[in-house]
BASEKOL-327000 format. One record per atom (N, C-alpha, C): residue in one letter; z, y negated, x. Coordinates in steps of 0.1 Angstrom, whole numbers, plus 2048, in hexadecimal, padded with zeros to 3 digits. Atoms other than C-alpha are relative to their C-alpha. Last residue first. Example, Ala and Ser with C-alpha at 12.3 -4.5 7.8 and 13.67 -1.06 7.14 Angstrom:
# residues 2
s80080B7F7;s84780B889;s8087F57F8;a80080C809;a84E82D87B;a8007F4809;
This chain:
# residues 444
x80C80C807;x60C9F1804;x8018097F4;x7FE7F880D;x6319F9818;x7F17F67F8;x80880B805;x6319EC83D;x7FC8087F1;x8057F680B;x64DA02852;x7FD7F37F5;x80580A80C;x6549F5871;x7FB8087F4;x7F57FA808;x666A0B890;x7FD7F77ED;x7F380A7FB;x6549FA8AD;x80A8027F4;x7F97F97F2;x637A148AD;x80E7F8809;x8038067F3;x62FA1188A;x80580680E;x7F98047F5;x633A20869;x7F87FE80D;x8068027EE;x61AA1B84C;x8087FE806;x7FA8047F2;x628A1D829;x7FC807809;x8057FB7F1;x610A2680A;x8097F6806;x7FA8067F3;x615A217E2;x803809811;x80B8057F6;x5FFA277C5;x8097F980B;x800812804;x61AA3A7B0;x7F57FB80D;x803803810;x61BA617AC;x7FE7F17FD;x8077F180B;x622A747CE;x7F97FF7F0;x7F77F9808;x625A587E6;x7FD8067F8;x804802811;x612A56800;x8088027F8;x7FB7F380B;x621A58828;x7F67F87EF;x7FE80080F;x614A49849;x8038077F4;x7FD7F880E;x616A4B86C;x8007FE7F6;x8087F67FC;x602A3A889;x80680C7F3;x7FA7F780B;x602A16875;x7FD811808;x8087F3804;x5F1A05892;x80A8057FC;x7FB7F47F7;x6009E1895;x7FA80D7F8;x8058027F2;x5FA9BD887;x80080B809;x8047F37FC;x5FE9C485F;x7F77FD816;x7F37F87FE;x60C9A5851;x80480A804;x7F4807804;x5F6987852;x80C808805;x7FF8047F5;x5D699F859;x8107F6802;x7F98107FC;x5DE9B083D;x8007FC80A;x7FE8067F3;x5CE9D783B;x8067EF7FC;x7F3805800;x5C79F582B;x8047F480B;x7F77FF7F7;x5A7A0282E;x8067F67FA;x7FF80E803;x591A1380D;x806802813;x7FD80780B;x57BA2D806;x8097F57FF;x7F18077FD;x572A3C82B;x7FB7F67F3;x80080B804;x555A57821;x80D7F7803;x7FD8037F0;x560A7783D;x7FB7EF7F8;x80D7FC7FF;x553A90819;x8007F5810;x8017F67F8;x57BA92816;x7F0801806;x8007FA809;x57FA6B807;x7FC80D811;x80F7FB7FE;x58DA56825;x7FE80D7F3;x8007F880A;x5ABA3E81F;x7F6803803;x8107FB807;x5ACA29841;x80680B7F6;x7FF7F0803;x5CEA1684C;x7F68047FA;x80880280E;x5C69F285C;x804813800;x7F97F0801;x5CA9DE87A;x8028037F3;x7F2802801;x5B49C5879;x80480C803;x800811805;x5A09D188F;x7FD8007F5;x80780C801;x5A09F9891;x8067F27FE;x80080A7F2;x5B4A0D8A1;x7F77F7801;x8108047FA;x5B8A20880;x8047FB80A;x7FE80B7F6;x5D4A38873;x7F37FC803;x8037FC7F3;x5CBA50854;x8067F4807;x7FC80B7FF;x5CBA5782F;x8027FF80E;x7F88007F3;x5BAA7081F;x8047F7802;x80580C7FB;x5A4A787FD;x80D80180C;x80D8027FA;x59AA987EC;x8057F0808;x8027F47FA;x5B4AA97D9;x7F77FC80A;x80E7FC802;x5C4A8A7CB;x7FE80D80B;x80680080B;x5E8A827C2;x7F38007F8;x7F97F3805;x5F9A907E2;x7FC7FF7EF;x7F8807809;x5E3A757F6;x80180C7F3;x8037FF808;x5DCA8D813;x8057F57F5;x7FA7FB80D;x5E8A83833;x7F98017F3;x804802810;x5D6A7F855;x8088047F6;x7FF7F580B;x5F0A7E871;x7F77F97F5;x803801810;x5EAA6688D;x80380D7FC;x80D7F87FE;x5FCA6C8B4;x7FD7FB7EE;x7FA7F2807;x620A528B6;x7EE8037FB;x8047FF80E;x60EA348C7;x80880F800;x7F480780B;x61EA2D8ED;x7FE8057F3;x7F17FC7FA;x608A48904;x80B7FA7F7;x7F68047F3;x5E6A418F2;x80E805802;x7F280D7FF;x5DCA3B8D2;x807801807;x7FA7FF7F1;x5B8A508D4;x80B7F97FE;x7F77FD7FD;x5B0A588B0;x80980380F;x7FA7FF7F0;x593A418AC;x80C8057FB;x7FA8087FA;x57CA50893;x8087FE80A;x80480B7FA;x55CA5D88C;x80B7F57FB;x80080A80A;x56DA76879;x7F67F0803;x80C7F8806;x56AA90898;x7FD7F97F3;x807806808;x57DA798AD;x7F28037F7;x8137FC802;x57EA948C5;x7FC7F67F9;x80080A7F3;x5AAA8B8C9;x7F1800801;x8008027F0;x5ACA9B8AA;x7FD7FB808;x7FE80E7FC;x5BDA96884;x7FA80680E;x7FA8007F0;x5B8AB4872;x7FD7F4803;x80880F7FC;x5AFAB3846;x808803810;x7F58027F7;x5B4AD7837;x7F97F1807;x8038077F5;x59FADD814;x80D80080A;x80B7FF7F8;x5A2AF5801;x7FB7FE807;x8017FC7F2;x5CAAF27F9;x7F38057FD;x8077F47FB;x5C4AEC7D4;x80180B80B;x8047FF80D;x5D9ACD7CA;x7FC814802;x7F87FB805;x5E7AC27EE;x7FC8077F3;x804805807;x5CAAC8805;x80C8007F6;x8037FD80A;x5DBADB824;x7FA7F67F1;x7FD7FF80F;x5E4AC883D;x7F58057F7;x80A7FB80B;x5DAACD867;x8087FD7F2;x7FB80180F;x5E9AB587F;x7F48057FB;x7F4809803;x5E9AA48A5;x8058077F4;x7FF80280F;x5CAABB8B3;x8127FC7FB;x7F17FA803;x5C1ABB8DA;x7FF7F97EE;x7F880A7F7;x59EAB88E3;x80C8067F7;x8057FF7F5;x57EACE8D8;x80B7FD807;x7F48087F9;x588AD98B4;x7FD802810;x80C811800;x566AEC8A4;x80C7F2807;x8087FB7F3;x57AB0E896;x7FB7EF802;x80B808802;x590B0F879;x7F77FB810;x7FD8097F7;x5A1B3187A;x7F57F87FE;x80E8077FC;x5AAB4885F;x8037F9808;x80E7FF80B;x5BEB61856;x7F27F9803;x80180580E;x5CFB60877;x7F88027F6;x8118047FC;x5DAB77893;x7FE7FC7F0;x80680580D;x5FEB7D89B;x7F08007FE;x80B7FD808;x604B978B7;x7FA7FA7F3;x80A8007F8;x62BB928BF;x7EF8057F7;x8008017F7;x647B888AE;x7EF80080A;x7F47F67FA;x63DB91888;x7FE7FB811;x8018067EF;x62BB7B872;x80B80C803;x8037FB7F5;x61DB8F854;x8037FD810;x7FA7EF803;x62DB81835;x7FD80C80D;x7ED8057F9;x62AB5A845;x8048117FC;x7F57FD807;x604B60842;x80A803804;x7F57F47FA;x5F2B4A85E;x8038037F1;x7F77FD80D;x5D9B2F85A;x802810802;x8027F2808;x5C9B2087C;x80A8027F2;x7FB806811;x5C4AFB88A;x7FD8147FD;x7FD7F5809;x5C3B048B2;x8067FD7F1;x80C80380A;x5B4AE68CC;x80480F7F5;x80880A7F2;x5DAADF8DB;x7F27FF7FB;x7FB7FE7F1;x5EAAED8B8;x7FC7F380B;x80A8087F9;x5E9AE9892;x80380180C;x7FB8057F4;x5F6B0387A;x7F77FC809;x8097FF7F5;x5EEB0F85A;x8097F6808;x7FF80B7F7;x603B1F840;x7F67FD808;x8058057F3;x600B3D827;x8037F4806;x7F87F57F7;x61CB4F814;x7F77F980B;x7F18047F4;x620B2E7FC;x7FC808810;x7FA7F27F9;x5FCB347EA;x80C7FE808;x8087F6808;x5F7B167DA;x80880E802;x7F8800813;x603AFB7E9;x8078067F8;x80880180B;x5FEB0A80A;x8017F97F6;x8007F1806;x618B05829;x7F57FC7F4;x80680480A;x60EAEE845;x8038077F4;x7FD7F3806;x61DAF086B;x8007F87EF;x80080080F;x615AD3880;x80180D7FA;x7FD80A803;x614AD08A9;x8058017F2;x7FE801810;x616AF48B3;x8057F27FE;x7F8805808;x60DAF98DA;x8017FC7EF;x7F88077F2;x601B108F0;x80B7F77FD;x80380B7F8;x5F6B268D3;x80C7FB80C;x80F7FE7F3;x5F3B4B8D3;x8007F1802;x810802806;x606B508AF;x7F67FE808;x8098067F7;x629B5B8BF;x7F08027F9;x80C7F9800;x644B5D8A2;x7F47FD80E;x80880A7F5;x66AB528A2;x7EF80E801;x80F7FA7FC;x679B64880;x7F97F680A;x8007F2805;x699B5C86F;x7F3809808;x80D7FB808;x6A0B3F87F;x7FF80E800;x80D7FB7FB;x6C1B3988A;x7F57FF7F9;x80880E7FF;x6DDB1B87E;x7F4809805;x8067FF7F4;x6F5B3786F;x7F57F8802;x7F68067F4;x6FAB45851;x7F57FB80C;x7FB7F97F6;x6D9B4F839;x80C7F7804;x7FE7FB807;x6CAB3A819;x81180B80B;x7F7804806;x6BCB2182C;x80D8067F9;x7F97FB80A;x6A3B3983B;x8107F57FD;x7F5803803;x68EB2C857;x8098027F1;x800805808;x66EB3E867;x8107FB7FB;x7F77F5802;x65FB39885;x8017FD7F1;x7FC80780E;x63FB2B896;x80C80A7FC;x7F37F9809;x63CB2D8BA;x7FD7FC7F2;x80D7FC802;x621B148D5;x8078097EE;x8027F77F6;x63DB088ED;x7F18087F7;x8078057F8;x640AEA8D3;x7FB808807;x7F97FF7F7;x650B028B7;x7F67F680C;x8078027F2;x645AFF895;x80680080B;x7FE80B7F3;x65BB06877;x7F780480D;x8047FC7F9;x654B1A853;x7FF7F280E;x80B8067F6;x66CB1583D;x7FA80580C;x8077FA7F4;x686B25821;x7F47F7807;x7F87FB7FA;x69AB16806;x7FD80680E;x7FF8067EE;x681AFA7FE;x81280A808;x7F78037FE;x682B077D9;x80A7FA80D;x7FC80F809;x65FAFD7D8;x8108007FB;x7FE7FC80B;x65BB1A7F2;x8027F17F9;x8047F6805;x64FB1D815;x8028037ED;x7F87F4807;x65BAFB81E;x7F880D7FC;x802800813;x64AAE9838;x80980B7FA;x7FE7F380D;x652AE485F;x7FC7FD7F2;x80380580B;x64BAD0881;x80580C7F7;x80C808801;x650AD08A7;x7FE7FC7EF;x803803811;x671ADF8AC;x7F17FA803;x7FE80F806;x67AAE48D1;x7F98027F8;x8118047FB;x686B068E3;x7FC7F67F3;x8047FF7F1;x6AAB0D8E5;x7F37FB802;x8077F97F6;x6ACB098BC;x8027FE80F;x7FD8057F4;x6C2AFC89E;x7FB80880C;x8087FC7F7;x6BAB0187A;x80A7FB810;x8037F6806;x6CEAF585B;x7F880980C;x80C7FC7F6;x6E1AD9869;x8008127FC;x7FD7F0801;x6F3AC784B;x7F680880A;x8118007FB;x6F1AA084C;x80280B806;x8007FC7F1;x709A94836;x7F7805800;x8018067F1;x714A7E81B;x80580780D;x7F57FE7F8;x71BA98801;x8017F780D;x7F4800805;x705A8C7E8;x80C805806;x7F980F803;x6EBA7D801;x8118057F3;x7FC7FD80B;x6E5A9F811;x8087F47FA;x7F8811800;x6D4A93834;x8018077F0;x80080780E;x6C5ABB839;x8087F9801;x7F380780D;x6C3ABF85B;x7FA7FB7F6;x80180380B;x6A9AD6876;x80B7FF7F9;x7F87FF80B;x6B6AD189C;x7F57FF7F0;x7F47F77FA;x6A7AD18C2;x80780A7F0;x8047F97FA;x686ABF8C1;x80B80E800;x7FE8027F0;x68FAAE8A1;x7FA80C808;x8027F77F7;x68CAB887B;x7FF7F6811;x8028097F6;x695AA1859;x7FE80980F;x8037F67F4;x69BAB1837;x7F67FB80E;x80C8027FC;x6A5A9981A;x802808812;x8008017F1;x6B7AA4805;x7F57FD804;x7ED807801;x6C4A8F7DF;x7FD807814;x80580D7F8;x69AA987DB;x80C7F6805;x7F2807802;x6A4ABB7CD;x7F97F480A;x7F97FE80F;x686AD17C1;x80B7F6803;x80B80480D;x66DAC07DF;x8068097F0;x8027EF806;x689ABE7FA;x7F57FF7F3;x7F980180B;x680A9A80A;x7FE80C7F9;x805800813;x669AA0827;x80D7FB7FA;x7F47FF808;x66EA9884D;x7F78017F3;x80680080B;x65BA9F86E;x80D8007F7;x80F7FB800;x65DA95892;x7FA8007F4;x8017F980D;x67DA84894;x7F48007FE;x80880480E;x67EA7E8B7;x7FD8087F6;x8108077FC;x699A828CA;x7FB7FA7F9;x8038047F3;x6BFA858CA;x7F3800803;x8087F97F5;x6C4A8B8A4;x7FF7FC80A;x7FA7F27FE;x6DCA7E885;x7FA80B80E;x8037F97F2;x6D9A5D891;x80280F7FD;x7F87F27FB;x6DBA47870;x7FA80680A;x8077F67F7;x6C8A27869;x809808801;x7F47FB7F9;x6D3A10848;x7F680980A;x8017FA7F4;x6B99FB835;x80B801808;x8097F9804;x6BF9E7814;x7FA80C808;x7F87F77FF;x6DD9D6822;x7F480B7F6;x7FE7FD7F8;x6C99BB828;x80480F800;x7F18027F9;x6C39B380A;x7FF80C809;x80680E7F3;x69B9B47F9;x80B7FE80A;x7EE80A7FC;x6AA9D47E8;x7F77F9809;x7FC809809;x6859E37D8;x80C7F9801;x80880A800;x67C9F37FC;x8017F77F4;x8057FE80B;x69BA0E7FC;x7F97EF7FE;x80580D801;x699A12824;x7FD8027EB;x8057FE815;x6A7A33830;x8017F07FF;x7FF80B808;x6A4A3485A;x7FD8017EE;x80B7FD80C;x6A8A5186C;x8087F67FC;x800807812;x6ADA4F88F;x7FB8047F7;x7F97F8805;x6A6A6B8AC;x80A7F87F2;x7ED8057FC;x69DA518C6;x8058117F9;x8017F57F3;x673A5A8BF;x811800808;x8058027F0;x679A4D89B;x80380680C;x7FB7F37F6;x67DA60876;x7FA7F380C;x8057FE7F2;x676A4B859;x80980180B;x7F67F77F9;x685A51833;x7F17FC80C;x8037FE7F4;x677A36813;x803805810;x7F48027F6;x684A307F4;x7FB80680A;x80A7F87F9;x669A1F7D9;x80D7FE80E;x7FD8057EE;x67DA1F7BD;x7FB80180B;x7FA80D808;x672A23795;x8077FA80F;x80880E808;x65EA3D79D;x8027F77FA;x7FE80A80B;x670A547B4;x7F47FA7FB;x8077FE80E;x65EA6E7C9;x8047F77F4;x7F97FC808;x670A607EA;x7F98017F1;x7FE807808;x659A5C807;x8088067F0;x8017FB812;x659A6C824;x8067F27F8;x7FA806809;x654A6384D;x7FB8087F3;x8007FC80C;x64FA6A86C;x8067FD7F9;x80A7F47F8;x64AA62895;x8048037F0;x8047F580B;x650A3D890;x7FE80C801;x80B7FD804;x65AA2A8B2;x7FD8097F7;x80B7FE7F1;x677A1B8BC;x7F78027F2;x80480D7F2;x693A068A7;x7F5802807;x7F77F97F9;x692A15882;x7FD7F8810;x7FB7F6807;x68CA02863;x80780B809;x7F87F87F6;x6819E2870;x8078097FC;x7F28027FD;x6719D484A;x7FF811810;x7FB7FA7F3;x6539CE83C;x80B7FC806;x8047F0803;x64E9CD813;x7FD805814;x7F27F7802;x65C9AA813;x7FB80D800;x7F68047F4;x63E99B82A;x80C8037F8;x7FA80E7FD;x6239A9810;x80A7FF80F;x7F58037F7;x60D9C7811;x8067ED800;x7FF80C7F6;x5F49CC7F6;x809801806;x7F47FF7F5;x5E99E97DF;x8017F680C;x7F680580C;x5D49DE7BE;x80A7FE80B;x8008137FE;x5B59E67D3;x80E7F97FC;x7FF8037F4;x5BAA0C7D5;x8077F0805;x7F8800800;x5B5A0E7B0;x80E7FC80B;x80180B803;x591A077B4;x8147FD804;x8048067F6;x590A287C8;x8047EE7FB;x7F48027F9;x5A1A367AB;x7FE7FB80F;x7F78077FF;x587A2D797;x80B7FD808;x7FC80C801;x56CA347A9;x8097F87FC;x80080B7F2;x578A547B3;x7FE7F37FE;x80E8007F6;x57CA5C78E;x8057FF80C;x80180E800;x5A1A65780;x7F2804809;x80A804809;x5A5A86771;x7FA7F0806;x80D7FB7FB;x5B9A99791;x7F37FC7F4;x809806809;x5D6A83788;x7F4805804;x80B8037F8;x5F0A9A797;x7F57F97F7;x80E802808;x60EA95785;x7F67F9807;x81080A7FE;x62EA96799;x7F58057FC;x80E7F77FF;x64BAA6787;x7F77F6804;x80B805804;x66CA9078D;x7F580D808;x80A7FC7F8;x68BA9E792;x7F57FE7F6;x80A7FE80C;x6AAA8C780;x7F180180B;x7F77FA807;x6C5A8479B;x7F68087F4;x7FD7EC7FF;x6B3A7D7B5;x8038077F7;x814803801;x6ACA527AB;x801810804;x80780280A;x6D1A537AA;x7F4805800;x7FB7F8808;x6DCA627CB;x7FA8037F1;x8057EF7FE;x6C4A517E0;x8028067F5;x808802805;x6D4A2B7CD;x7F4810804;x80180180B;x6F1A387D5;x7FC7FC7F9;x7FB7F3803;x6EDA3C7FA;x8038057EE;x80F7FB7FC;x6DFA187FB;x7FF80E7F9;x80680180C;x6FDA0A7E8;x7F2806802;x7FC7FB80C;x715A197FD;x7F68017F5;x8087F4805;x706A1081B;x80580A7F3;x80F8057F7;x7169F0823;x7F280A7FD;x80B80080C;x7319FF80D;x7F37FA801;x7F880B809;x742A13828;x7F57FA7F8;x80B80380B;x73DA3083C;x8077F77F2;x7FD7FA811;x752A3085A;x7F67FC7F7;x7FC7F47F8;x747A2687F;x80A8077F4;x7F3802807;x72DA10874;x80580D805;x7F980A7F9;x70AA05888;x8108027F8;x7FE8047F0;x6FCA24886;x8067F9804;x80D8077FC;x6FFA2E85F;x8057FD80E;x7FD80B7FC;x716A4E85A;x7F97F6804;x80B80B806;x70AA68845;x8047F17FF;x803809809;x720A81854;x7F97F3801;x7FE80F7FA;x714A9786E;x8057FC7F3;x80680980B;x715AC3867;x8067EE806;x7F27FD810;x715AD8884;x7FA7EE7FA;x8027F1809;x709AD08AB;x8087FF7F1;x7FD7ED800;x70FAB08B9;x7FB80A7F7;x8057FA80E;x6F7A8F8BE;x80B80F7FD;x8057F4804;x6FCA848E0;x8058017F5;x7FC7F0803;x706A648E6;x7FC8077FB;x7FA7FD80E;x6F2A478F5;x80680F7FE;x8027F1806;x6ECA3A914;x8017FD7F6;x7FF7FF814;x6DDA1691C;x8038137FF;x80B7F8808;x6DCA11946;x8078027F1;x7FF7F5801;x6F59F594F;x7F68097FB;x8057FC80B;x6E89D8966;x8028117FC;x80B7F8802;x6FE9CC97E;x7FE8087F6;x7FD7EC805;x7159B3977;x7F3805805;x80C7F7807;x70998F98A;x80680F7FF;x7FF7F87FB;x72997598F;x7F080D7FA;x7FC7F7806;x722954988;x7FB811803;x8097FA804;x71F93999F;x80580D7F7;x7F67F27F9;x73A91F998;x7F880A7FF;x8038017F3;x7258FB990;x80480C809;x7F78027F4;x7358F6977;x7FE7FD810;x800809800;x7168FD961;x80B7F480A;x7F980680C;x71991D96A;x8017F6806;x7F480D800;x702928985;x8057FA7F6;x7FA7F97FC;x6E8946984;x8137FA802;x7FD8057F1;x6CE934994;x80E80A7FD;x80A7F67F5;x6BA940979;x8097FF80B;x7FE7F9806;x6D492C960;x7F780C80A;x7ED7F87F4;x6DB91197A;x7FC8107F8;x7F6802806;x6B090B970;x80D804807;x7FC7F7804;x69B90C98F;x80A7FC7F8;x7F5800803;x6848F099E;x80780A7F7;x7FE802813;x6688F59AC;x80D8037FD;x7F17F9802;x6678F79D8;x7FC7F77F1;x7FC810807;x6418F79DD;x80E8077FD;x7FE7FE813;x63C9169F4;x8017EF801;x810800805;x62B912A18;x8047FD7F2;x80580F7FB;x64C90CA28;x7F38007FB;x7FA80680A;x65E92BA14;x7FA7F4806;x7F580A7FA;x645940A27;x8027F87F7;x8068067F8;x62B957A12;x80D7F7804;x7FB80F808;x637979A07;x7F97F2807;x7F18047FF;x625998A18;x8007F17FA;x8078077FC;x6089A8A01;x8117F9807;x80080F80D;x6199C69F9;x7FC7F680B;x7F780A7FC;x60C9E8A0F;x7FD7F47F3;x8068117FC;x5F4A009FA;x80F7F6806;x80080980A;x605A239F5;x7FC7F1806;x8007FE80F;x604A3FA05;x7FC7F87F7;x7F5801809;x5FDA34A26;x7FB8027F8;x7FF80880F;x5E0A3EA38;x80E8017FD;x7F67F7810;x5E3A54A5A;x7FD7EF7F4;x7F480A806;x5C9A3EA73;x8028067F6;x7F97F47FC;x5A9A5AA7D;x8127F67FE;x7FD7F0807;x592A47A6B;x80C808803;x7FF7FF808;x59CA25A79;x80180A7F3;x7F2806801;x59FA2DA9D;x8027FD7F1;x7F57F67FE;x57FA3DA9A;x8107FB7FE;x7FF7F680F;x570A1DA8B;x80280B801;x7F780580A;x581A0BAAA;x8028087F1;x7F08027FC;x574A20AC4;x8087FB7F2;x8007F5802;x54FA21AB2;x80E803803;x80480180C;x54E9F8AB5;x8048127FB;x7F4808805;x55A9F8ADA;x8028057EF;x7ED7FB7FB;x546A13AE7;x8097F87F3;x7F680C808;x523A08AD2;x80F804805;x7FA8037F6;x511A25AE6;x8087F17FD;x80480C7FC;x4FBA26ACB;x8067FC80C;x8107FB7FF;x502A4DAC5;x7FA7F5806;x7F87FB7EF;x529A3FAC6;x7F0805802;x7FD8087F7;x51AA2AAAA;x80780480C;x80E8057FF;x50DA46A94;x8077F480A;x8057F77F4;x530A5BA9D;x7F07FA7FF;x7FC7FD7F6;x543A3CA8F;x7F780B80A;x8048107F8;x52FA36A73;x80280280A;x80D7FC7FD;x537A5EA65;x7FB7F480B;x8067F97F4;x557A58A6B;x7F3803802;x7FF8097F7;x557A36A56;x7FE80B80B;x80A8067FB;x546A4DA3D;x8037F380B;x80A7F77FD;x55EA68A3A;x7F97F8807;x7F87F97F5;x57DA50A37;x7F5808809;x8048097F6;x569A41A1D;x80680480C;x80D802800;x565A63A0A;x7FD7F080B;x8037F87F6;x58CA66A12;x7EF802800;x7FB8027F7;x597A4AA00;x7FC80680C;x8028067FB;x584A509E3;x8047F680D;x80F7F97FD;x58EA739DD;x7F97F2809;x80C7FC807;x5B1A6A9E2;x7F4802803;x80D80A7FD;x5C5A6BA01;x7F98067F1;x7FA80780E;x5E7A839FF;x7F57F37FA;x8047FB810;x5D0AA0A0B;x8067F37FC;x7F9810808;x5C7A88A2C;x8048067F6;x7EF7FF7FA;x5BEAAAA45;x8097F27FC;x7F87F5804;x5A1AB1A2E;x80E7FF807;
């Protein structure tokens, strides 16, 4: 007791060398009981001593490049800078233009990207749910989908935290968010370089993004600090939200995506009005959780939502929140460990699919301190089937029908070496990208 900085097992042996000691002072063992007092009662260091170096007469002397050594070939040693730490600049307040990262005007490097968005926007496409297709067939369907080595591409530098996909169907254009506060747009049918541009409109991580679902010219992107619409016909990046307390996720409340419902990390949900002056929320709400990972709105019914916590998946109506005293319609009960993501079923909303740390799927959703956490997603053109991260060998994205059957996995050993933790579907064509934790986006 008088060691607290001693772990448990430091101080259980600590115990039992005193205990030795008073059984060998019992034996009258002077010497022996002296010393193993002397070693109990010896303060600990904190931390383990380093093994000291061994004399330069014992080493082998090996020979050293000049380049280690540090020496221009001259022979004139060269001088050692010290190493700068990597800032970067802060992100300001108010509208950004839709400037790419590496350019300090916008020029035609991204011209052709930006006006390939625009296009493919311009004429709003109805997605058509194929709710007639068998399971088997569209299970068979599955098969058709492949990954090559042009359909991956470094899209942002760190690690994926979200992504959308562009409802076109004659382009497959592609929006991810990483933990920097990049967003990368990638139109996958330009094999040229210039096919992929990154932007910084944010200083963290971009947590969650959609594409407006009546106008698909914005695309709506959220951080810890800031929600922006990237408005490709005005090349800019319009900040519609902006908080003291950190963003976690949002949906639109309406298919006019004028309004939304936003998550708060501290636990909060609010609401956001487009429509209004001013970068507030119209409405900060307390629902009782600790924290709010995902925020979900209905298909169906707009007014309801659900919300995913620490173990808390509940569904709220957005017509009744008021500051204080929420209490939900419903709550789904049976969550032991912390929960990453609830979604609604897209077709119906009956179903809700959660991702948690319980491995209640009988699967592995542990990915550790580096992996961005999984999101299950619904594929937006069945009512019944999901899409998910694995940690399985190969590495490999799982489609699971809702009854917890896994109908297909996604995978190339060749070209798929890393755990997909995010992924998006597209709304009407049989196509799936998998982001990574090195900024990779793998299109099957």
């Amino acid at each position: 007791d008088g060691y607290p900085q001693l772990s448990a097992y430091e101080r259980k042996r600590l115990k039992n060398i005193t205990e030795n000691a008073k059984f060998f002072a019992a034996l009258q063992l002077h010497e022996s009981a002296a010393r193993l007092h002397q070693i109990a009662t010896k303060r600990q260091p904190p931390v383990t001593k380093r093994a000291k170096p061994k004399k330069a007469e014992d080493e082998i002397v090996r020979r050293r490049s000049m380049r280690l050594q540090r020496v221009d070939p001259s022979g004139i040693p060269v001088l050692e800078m010290p190493a700068q730490p990597e800032e970067y600049p802060q992100v300001p307040a108010g509208p950004l233009p839709m400037v790419p990262e590496d350019q300090a005007e916008n020029s035609k490097l991204t011209e052709g990207l930006l006006t390939t968005w625009m296009r493919i926007s311009e004429v709003l496409l109805v997605t058509v749910t194929n709710l007639l297709m068998m399971l088997p067939r569209y299970q068979d369907s599955l098969t058709s989908m492949v990954l090559s080595e042009d359909n991956i591409k470094k899209v942002v530098k760190y690690r994926v935290c979200s992504m959308a996909i562009h409802p076109s169907e004659s382009i497959v254009f592609v929006a991810a968010g990483d933990k920097s506060g990049q967003l990368g747009l990638w139109n996958v049918n330009c094999k040229a370089e210039e096919g992929a541009h990154t932007f910084i409109p944010h200083n963290d991580a971009v947590s969650c993004m959609h594409f407006s679902p009546c106008n698909p010219a914005h695309l709506l992107s959220l951080s810890n600090e800031t929600l922006r619409c990237g408005d490709v016909t005005r090349a800019v990046f319009d900040e519609i939200c902006r908080s003291e307390e950190s963003l976690s996720s949002f949906d639109f409340l309406e298919d006019n995506a004028s309004t939304a419902v936003v998550g708060y990390w501290d636990g909060d949900v609010g609401v956001v009005d487009r429509r209004t002056p001013g970068t507030s929320s119209e409405l900060s709400a307390d629902i009782g959780f600790k924290r709010t990972r995902t925020v979900h709105v209905h298909p169906v019914k707009k007014q309801y939502f659900v919300a995913a916590g620490s173990v808390d998946v509940c569904v709220y109506d957005v017509r009744h929140l008021k500051p204080k005293g929420n209490k939900p319609v419903s709550a789904l009960q049976g969550h032991t460990k912390s929960v990453a993501s609830a979604y609604f079923s897209p077709v119906t909303g009956n179903r809700v699919v959660t991702v948690c740390a319980d491995d209640k799927l009988r699967h592995n959703c542990n990915t550790g301190r580096w992996l961005t956490r999984f999101r299950a997603i619904w594929d937006p053109k069945r009512e019944d089937c999901f899409v998910v991260g694995s940690m399985a060998q190969p590495r490999q994205i799982e489609l699971f029908h809702d009854s917890g059957k896994l109908l297909h996995s996604f995978y190339n050993p060749d070209c798929l070496g890393s755990v997909c933790s995010i992924n998006v579907v597209h709304p009407s064509k049989n196509i799936l990208v998998g982001g990574n934790s090195s900024g990779r986006l793998h299109v099957f």
